[in-house]
N, C-alpha and C positions, 0 to 999 in steps of 0.2 A: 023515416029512416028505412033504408031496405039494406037488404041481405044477400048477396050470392058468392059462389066460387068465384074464387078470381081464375079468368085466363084469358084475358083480353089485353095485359100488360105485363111486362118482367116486373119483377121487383128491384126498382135502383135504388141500392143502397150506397153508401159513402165507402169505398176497399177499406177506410180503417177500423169499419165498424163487422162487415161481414165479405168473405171470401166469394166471387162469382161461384165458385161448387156447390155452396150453399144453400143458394136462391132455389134452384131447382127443388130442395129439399121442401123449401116453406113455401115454394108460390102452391105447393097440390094441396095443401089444406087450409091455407089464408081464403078470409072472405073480405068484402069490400063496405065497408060502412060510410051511407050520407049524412050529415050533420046541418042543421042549423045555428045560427048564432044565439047560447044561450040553452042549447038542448044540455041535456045534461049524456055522457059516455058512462059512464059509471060512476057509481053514489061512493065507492068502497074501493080504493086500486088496489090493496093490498090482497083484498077477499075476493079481486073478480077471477072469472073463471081464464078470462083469456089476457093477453098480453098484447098490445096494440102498437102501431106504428101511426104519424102523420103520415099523410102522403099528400094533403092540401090546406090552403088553408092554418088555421092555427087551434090550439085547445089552451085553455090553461088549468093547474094544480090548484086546487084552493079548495077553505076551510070558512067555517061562518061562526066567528067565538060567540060566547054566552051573551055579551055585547050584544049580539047584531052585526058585527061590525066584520066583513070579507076580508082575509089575509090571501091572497095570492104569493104560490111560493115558486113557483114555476110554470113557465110559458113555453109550450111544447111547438114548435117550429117544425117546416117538414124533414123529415127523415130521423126524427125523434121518435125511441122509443119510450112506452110506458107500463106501468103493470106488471112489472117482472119483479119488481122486490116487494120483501116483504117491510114492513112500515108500521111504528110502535104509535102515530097517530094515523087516523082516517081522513083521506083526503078524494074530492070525490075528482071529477076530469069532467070538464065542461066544452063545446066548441067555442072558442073566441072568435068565430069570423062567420058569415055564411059560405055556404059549399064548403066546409070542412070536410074532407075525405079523410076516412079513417081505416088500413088493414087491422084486420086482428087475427092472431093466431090463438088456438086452445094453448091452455098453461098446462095441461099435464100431456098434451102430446109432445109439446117442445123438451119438458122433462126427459122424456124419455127416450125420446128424440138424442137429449144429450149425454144418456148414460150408455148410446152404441158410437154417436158420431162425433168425434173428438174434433171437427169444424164449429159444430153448434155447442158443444160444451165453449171450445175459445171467443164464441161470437156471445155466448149470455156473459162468460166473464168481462169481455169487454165494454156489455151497456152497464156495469160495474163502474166500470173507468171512465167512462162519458159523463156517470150521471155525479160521482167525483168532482170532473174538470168541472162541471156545470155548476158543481153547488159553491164551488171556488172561485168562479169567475162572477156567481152572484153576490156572494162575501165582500169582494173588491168593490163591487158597483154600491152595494149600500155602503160599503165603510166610507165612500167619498164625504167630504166633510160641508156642503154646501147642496140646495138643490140642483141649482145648473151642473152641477159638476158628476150627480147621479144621474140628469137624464141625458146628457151629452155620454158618458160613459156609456151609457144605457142603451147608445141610439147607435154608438160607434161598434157595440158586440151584434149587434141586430146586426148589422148593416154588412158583416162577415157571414150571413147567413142567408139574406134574401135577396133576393133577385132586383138588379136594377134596370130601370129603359136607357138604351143608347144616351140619351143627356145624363145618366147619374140619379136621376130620383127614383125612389124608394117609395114602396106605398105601403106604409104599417099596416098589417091585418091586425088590430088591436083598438080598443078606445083609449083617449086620454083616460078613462076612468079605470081600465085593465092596469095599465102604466102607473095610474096615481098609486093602486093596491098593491100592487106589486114593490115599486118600491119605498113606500111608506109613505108618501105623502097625499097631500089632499090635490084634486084635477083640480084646483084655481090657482095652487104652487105649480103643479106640472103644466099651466100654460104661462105662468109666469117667466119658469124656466127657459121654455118652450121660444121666449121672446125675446129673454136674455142672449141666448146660444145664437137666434140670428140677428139681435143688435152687435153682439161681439165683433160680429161675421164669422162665427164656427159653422154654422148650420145655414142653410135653404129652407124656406119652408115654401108650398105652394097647397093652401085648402088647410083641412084640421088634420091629415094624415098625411101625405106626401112630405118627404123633406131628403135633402142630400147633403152626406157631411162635405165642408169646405175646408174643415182644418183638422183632422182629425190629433196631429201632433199637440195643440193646443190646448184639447178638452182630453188629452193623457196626461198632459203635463201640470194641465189642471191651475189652466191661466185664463180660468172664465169661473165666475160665481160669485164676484165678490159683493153683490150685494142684496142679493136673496139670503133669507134666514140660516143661520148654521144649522146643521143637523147633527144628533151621532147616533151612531150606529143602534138598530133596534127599537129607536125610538121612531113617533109619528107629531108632525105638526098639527094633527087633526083628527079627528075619529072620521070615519070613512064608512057611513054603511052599504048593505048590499045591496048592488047593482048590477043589471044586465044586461 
C-alpha cells in the first residue's frame, strides 16, 4: 500500500453528492491509497481517523460473527464514500477487487473544515442520504422472495453504477462468494441463480464475472425465480464461512 498527496487528478465526484467549489477544498489534503484484493482499509470505520472515498476498484463492509461465519453489509462501488459516521457495531472495510484505489481524507480536518464552509457541512449531510438510499435499495434486494429474483435484483442495481464495453457487458469487480455474503445466500445457490436468470433469458453471462442484463423489466417485475428455494428476508440457506 502507498501513500502520497494527491495532485495528479481532480477529484470527480457525482454534482449530487458534492459541489465543483468543494473539490478544491479536499483535493489539498486527500491522499491516494493502493489496495489489493483481500487487504484489509480499516479494522474499525467508525474509530478510523480518516474518511475514504472509492475511486477504483471495489471495498466491501463486513463483519465476522461468533460463528465464523462473514456478513457482508455493503459493497462500496466507485465514488462511494466511507468512514464518516459513526456506527453502534464495528465493521471493518476490506478491498474486494485488486487495484482498489482508495482517497482518504483526515476526519477531524473535514470537521472542521465543516464548521467554516457551509459547501462541506451540506456535502457531509448528503453522504447521510446516500448511505439512506443505499441501505434502502439493499432492504428491497434482500426482501425479494426467491434467489434469482435477489441476484437479478442485485445485478440490475450494480449495473446503474458500473461501467459497461460498447456490447453491454459488465465485468463484476466482486466474487460469487462477496455476492453469496452479501445477500444471504450460499455461492452454489448464487450460481444456481446465476443460471436460472440466463436460462430465462433475463441475463448474458460470458466467464464467472462478465454478464449483461437482457430484460431488466422482468427481474423488477419479478417474473423469474420460480424454482429456486424461497427465501425471507434475514434469513440464509446456508452458513457461509470466511472467505477471500
Amino acid at each position: 500500500m502507498g501513500e502520497s498527496p494527491m495532485s495528479d487528478e481532480s477529484l470527480q465526484l457525482n454534482p449530487r453528492q458534492i459541489s465543483p467549489c468543494s473539490i478544491a477544498s479536499l483535493d489539498a489534503f486527500a491522499a491516494r491509497l493502493h489496495y489489493h484484493r483481500g487487504q484489509e482499509i480499516c479494522d474499525d470505520e467508525a474509530a478510523s481517523p480518516c474518511w475514504f472515498r472509492v475511486v477504483a476498484g471495489m471495498a466491501r463492509r463486513s463483519m465476522v460473527r461468533l460463528s465464523g461465519r462473514r456478513q457482508i453489509v455493503g459493497l462500496l462501488l466507485p465514488g462511494d464514500f466511507f468512514g464518516f459516521s459513526s456506527q453502534s457495531k464495528s465493521f471493518a472495510i476490506e478491498a474486494a477487487s485488486d487495484d482498489t484505489i482508495v482517497r482518504s481524507y483526515p476526519r477531524q480536518r473535514l470537521e472542521t473544515l465543516a464548521q467554516t464552509d457551509p459547501r462541506i457541512a451540506q456535502f457531509i449531510r448528503s453522504l447521510s442520504s446516500e448511505m439512506i438510499s443505499g441501505l434502502e435499495e439493499q432492504i428491497l434486494i434482500l426482501g425479494r422472495t426467491t434467489a434469482a429474483k435477489k441476484v437479478g435484483s442485485f445485478l440490475v442495481s450494480v449495473t446503474k453504477r458500473l461501467t459497461r464495453d460498447q456490447a453491454g457487458w459488465i465485468l463484476l469487480p466482486m466474487s460469487r462468494y462477496d455476492m453469496a455474503d452479501y445477500l444471504g445466500l450460499s455461492v452454489e445457490t448464487v450460481s444456481r441463480a446465476l443460471s436460472e436468470l440466463r436460462k430465462s433469458g433475463t441475463i448474458a453471462l460470458a466467464g464467472t464475472r462478465q454478464f449483461r442484463i437482457l430484460d431488466a423489466d422482468a427481474i423488477e417485475e419479478g417474473a423469474v425465480g420460480g424454482s429456486l428455494p424461497r427465501t425471507t428476508p434475514g434469513s440464509r440457506d446456508c452458513e457461509v464461512t470466511v472467505r477471500v
